[in-house]
Each structure stands twice: as C-alpha cells, then as structure tokens.
Phi, psi and omega in degrees: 000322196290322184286320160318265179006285187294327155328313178293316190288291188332308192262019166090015190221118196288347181205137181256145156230147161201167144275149193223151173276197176274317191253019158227026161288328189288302179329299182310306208293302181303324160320323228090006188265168167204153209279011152262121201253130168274331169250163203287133199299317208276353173287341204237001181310130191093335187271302196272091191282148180248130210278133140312081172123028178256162140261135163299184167167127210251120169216111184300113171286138159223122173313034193224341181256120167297104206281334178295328203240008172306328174319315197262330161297308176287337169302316211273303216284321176290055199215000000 
C-alpha cells in the first residue's frame, strides 16, 4: 500500500477512495484511510461504484511523507 502511496504522490494524485466492508475497515483505518470523506461527491460521482452494505473511505496523501520508509522511521523513533 505504502508503495501504491507513493505512486500517487509521484503522479500527482492526493486522495484514495474506496469501499471496505465490515472486515477491511479496521484494515483500511490502519492505512490511513478514514470514513470522513473531504472530497466533493460531484469529482468522484460516476467514477465510483457504489456498494450497498459498504463504507465509503478517503485517504489524504501528503507529499512530505515518505510512505516507503515510514516503517522504518517509527521503528527507529521507538528505539
């Protein structure tokens, strides 16, 4: 996921949407994604299908973090 991240970043693009189920929310949540969505329904309206008994869910990319080596930056800070 972290490599997806950067992928994103690279090619300019700042925000994931997806659905999660009732069992990949915790999963999601731990991403970084979370069930408050910031963008605007009419950029992704059309884009997205939307699942019946799904959460929708957002995750703000910030170009400043390195997603690959974040593992390793907080294993070294809890040191």
């Amino acid at each position: 996921m972290n490599h997806l991240k950067e992928y994103h970043i690279k090619h300019g693009i700042l925000y994931f949407l997806t659905y999660a189920d009732e069992y990949a929310i915790g999963y999601f949540k731990k991403q970084g994604f979370s069930k408050d969505i910031k963008v605007p329904k009419s950029r992704y309206l059309g884009y997205i299908k939307d699942y019946e008994g799904a959460t929708l869910m957002e995750c703000e990319l910030n170009p400043r973090i390195p997603y690959t080596e974040l593992s390793h930056i907080i294993k070294r800070q809890k040191e």
